[in-house]
BANUGU-742512 format. One record per residue: x negated, y, z of N, C-alpha, C, CB in turn; residue in three letters. Coordinates in steps of 0.2 Angstrom, whole numbers, plus 5000, padded with zeros to 4 digits. Glycine has a CB too. Example, Ala and Ser with C-alpha at 12.3 -4.5 7.8 and 13.67 -1.06 7.14 Angstrom:
residues 2
493449725039493849785039493449845039494349785045ALA 493649895035493249955036493650005039493049975029SER 
end
This chain:
residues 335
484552516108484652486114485352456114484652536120UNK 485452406117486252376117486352406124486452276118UNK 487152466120487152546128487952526125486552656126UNK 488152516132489052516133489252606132489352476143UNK 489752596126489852656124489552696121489952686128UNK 489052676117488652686110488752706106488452656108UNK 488852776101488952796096488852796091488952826095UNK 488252756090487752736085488052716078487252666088UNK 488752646078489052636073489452696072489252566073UNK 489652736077490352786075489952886073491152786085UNK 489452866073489052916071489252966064488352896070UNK 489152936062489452946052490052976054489552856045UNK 490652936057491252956057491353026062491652896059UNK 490853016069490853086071490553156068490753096076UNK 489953126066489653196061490253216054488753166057UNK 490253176054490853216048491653246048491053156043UNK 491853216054492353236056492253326060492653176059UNK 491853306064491653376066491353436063491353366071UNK 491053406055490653456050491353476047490153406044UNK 491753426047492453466041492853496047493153396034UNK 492953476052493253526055493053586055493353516060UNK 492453596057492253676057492153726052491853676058UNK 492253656046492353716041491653756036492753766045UNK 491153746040490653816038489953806040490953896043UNK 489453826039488753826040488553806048488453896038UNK 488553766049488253746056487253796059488153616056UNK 486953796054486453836055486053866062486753866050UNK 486853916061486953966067487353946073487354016065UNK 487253876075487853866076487453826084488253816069UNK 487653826092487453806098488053736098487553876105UNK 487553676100487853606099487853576106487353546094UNK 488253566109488153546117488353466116488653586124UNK 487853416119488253356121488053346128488053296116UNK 488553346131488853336139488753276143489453326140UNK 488653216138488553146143488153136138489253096145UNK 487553146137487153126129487053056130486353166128UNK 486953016137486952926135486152956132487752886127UNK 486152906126485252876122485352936118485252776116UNK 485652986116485553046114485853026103484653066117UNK 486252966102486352966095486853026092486552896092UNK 487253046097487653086091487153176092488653096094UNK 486853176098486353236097486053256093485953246100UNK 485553186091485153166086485253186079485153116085UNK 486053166077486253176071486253246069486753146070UNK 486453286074486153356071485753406074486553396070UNK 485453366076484653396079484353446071483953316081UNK 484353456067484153486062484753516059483753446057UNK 485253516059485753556055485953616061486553496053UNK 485753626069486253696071485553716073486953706079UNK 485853776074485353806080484953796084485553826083UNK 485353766089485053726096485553676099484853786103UNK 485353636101485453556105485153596111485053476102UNK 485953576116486053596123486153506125486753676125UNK 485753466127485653406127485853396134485053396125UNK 486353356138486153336146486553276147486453396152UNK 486153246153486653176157486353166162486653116155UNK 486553146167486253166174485753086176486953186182UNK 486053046172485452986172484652986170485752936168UNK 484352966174483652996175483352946168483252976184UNK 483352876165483252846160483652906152483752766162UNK 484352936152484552986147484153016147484953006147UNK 483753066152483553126151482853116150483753166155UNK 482453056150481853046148481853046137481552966152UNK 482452986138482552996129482953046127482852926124UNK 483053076128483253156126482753196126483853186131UNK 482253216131481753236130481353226125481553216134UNK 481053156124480753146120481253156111480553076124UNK 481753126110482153116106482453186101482753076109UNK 482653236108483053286108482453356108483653276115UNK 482353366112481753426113481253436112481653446119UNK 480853376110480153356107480253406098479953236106UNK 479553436098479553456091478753476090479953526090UNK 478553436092477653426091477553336088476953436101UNK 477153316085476953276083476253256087476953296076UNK 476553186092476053156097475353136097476353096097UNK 474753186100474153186097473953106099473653256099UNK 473453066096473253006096473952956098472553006102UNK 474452946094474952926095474852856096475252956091UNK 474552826090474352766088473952726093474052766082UNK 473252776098472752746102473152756107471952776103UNK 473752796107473652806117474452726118474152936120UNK 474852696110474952636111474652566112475152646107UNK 474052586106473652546109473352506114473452556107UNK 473152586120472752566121473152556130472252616118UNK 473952566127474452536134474652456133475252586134UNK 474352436127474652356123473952316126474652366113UNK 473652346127472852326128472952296137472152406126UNK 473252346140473352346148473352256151474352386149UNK 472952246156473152196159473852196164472552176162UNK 474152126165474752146169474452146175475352106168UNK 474852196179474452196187475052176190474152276192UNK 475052106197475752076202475652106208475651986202UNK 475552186207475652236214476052276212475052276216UNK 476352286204476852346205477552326207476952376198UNK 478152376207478652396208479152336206478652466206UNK 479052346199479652286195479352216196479752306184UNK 478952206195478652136196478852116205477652136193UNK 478752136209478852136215479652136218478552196216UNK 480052176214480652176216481152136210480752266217UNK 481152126205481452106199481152056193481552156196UNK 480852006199480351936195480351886200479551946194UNK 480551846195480651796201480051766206480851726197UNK 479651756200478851746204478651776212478251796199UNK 478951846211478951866216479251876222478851886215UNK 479751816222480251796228480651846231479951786233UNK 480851866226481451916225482151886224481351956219UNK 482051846221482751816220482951846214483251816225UNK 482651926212482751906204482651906197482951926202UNK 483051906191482751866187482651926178483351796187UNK 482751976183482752036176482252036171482752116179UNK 481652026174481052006167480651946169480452066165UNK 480551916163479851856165479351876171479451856158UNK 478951856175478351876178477951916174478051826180UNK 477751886167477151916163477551986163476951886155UNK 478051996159478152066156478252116161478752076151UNK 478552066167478752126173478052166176479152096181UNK 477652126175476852146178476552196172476252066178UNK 476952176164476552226160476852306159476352186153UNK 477452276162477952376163477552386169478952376165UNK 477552366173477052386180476552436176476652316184UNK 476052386176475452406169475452476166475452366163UNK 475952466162475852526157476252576162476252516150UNK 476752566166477052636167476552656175478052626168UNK 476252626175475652666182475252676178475252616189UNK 474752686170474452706169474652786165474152656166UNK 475452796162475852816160475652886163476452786160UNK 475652876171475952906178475252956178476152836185UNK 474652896177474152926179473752976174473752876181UNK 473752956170473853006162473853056163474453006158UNK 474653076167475053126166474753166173475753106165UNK 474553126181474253166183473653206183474253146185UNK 473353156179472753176176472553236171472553126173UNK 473053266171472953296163472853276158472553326161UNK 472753186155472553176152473053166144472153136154UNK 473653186148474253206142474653246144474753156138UNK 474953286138475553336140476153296141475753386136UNK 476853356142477353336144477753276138477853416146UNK 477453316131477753276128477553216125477953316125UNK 476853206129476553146125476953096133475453146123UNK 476953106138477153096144477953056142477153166148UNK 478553096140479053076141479053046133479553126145UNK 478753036126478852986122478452926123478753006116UNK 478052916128477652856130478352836136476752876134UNK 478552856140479052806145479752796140479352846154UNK 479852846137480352816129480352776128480352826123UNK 479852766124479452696120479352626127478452726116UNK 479052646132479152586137479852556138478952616143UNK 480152626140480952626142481452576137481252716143UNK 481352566130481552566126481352476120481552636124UNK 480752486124480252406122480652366130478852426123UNK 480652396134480852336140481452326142480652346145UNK 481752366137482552296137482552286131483452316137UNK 482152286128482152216122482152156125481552206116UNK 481752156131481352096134481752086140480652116135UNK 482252126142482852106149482952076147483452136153UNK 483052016154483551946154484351966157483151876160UNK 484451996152485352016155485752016149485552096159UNK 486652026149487052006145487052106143487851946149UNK 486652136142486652186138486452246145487452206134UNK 487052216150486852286153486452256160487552336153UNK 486352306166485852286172486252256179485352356174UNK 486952246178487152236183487052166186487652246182UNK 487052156181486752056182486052056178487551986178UNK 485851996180485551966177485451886175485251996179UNK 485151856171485451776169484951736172485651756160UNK 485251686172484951636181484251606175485751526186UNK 484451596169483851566167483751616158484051466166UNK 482951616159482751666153482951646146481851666151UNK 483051686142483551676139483051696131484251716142UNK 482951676124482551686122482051746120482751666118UNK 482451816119482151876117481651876126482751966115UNK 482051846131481851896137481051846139482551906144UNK 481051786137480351736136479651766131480751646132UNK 479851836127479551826122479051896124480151826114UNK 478451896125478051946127478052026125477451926126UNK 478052076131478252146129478052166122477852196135UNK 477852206121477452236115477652296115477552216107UNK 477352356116477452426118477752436110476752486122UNK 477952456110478352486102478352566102479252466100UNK 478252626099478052686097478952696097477352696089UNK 479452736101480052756100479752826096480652766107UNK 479952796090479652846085480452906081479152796078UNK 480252976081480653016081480653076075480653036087UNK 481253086072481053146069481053216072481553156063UNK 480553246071480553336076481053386073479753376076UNK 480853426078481653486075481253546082482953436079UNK 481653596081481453656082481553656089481853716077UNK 481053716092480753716098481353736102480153766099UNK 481753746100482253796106482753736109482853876101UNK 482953686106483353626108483153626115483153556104UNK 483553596121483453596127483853546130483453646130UNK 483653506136483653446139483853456146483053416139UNK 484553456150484753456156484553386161485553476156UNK 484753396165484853326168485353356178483753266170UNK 485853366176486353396179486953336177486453476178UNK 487453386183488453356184488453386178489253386192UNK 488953356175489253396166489653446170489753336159UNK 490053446177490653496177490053546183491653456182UNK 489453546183489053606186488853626179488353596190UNK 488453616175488153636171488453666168487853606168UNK 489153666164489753676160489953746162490453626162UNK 489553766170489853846172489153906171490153846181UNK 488553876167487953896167487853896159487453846172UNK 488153876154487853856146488553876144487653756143UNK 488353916137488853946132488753926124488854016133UNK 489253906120488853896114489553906110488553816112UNK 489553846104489953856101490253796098489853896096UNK 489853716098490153646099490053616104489953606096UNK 490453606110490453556114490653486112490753566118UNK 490153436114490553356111490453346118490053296105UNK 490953296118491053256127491253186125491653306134UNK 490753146127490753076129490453046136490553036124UNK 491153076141491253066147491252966148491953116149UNK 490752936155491152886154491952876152491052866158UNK 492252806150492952796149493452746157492952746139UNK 493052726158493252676163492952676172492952606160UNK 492852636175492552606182491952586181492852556185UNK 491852586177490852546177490452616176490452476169UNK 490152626182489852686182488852666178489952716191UNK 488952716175488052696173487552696176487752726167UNK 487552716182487052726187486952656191487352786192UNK 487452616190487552536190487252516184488452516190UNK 487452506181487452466174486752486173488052486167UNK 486552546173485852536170485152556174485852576165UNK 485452546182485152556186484352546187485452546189UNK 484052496182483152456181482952526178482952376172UNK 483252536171483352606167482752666169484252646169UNK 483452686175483052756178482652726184483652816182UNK 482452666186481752646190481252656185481652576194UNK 481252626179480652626175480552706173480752576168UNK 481152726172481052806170480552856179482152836167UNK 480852856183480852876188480052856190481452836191UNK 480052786191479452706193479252766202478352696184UNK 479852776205479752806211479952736217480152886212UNK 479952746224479752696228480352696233479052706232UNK 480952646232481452646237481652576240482052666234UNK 482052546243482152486244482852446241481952476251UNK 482652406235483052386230484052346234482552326224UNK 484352356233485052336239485452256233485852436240UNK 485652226238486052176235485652136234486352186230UNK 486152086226485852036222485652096215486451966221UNK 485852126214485652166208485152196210486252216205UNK 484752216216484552276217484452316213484252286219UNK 485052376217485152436215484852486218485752446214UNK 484852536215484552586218485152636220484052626212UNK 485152696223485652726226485952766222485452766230UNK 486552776220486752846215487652826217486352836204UNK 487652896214488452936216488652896211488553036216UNK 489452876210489652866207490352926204489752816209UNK 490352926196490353006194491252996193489853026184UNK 491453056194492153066194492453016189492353146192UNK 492253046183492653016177492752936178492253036169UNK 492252916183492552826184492752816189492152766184UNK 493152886190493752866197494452896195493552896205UNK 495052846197495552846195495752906197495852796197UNK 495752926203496152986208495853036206496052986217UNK 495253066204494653116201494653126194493953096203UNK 494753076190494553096182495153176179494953006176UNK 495753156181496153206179495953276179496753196183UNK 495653296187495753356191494753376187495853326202UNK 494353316185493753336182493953366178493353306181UNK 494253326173494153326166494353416165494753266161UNK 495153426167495453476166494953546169496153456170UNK 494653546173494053586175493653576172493753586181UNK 493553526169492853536162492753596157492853476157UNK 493453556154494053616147494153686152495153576145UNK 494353686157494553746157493753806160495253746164UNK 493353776161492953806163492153816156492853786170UNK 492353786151492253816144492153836142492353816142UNK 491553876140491453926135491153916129491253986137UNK 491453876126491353816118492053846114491453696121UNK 492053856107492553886103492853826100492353936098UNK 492453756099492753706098492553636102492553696091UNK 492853596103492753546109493053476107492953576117UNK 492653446104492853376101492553326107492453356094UNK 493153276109493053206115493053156113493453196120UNK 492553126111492753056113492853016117492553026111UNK 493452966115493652926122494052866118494152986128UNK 493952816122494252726118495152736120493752616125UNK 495552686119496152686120496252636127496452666115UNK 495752626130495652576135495452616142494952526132UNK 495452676144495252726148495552746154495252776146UNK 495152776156495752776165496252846163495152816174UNK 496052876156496552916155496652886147496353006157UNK 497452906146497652906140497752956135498152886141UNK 497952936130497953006124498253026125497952996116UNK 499053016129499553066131499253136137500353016135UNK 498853096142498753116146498053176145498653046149UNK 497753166139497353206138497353256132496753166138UNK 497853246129498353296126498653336128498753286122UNK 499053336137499253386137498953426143499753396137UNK 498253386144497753446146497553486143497353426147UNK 497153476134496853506132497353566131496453476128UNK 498053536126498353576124498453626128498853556122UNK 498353636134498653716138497953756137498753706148UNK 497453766134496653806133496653806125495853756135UNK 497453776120497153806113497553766107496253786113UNK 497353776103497553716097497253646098497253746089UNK 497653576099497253536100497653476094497253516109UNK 497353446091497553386088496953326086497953406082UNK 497053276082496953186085496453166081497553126084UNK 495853136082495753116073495553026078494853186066UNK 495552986075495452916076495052856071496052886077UNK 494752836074494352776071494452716074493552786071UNK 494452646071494452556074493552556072495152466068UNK 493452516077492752496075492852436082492052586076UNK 492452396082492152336084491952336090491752306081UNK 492352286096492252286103491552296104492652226107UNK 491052336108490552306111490352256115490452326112UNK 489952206111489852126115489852126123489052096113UNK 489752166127489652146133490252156138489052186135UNK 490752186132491452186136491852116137492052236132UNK 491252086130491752006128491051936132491851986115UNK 490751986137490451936141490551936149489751936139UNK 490951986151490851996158491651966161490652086159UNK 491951936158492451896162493251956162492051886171UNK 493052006155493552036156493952006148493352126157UNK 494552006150495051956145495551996139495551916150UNK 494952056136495052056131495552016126494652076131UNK 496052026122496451986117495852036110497751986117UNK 495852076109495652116105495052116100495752156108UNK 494852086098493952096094493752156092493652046087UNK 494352236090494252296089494752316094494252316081UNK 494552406095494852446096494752516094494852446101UNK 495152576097494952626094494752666099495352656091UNK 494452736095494152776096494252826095493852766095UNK 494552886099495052926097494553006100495952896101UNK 494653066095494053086095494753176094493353046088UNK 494853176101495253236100494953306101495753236103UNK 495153356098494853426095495453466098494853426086UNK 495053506101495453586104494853626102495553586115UNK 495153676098494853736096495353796102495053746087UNK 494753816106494753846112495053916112494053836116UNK 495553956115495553996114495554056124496053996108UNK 494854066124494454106128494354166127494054096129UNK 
end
């Protein structure tokens, strides 16, 4: 997925840094990620600890975390039950076609007619499936994965859902195709929240926290708000030109609030090592978040440049920069 604030290229560089920091056999070891997003740095050691304590209160995260993160069965009739969602005619009564197709006098332009009719399609049959008994939880949430993740291939937007573009644009002209978000499994005990990270934080105990809190003002309840309708595919009435759906906008993308979260995050922590990522472009700085942590422990820096993501260099913000960094500080906690 093209996902603002993606870990995907800096993966390698966090799994390794956090492996030599610790020093020792992860095995035994409780992994929390806090703002999991698409779930990649979970991923990466979904087989190396113990358990993956997975969460993000966005309703789209916590379906591919489910699926991605907590799934450890192998999907029965995996191949027919794609099939036979590919097969689907498109119906021009559902939800997205209705609210987010032009066709349908909406005024918007988020998918072609065809495909918006064929997410309709598949995800009311998804729905009914699952009422039905005729799948479990987990064949359930790797089918809206795989939907969730086939239908922004096919969004007509500049990456993310705040906008959309006045005229289709080639991938988004080009017909759905359900694709299988296919995954490696891992052990039954991994688990999947969908809570505030500063509630949950007073309920879960381990031994790695990672936290990739938003960095800025664009909250993702915005930005990916289609996301969790398709995840969701429940009944509201869409607001604006974007229609959006309703959601709280989260501390960490407010100026007056990030400080007073953050610091209540760390302090209320019972993680022995707590690595953050966070850009140099943030509502808080590296001074600013050093001498937070430093009051809970030993805290020092480790930093990566890696390559602006495209949708920063499309939205009218006047970046000089084509890279930045990525600064990924460590407090070994003492509780």
């Amino acid at each position: 997925m093209n996902y603002i604030g993606s870990k995907y290229k800096l993966s390698s560089f966090l799994k390794k840094t956090i492996t030599d920091v610790l020093g020792c056999d992860l095995s035994q070891k409780v992994f929390c990620d806090l703002f999991a997003g698409t779930g990649i740095v979970g991923r990466s050691f979904k087989n190396d600890v113990k358990q993956i304590i997975s969460n993000d209160r966005e309703a789209y995260s916590f379906v591919l975390n489910k699926h991605y993160i907590e799934n450890c069965e192998t999907i029965a009739e995996q191949v027919a039950l794609i099939e036979e969602l590919n097969a689907l005619e498109p119906i021009d009564t559902g939800f997205i076609y209705t609210h987010y197709c032009i066709g349908s006098e909406s005024g918007r332009r988020y998918f072609s007619d065809e495909n918006g009719q064929k997410i309709d399609a598949i995800r009311t049959q998804i729905e009914a499936w699952k009422t039905a008994g005729t799948i479990n939880d987990a064949a359930y949430y790797f089918l809206i994965a795989s939907l969730i993740e086939s239908a922004d291939k096919i969004a007509n937007t500049a990456s993310i859902y705040g906008s959309f573009l006045k005229e289709l644009k080639k991938p988004a002209a080009r017909k759905l195709v359900l694709s299988p978000a296919d995954c490696e499994l891992g052990i039954s005990s991994h688990v999947v929240y969908q809570k505030d990270a500063n509630v949950l934080i007073k309920e879960i105990e381990g031994d790695i926290l990672y936290l990739d809190p938003p960095y800025n003002h664009r909250d993702y309840g915005a930005n990916y708000h289609l996301l969790n309708t398709i995840a969701l595919y429940d009944t509201f009435t869409p607001e604006g030109i974007s229609g959006l759906r309703a959601y709280q906008k989260s501390s960490y993308c407010k100026k007056k609030e990030v400080f007073r979260a953050f610091e209540e995050l760390i302090k209320q922590a019972r993680f022995s090592s707590i690595f953050l990522s966070y850009n140099d472009e943030g509502l808080m700085n590296a001074i600013d978040i050093r001498k937070i942590m430093s009051k809970y422990g030993r805290y020092h820096l480790e930093k990566k440049a890696y390559r602006r993501f495209k949708a920063d260099k499309t939205e009218n913000r006047n970046h000089k920069a084509d890279t930045t960094y990525e600064y990924l500080h460590i407090l070994e906690k003492a509780y």
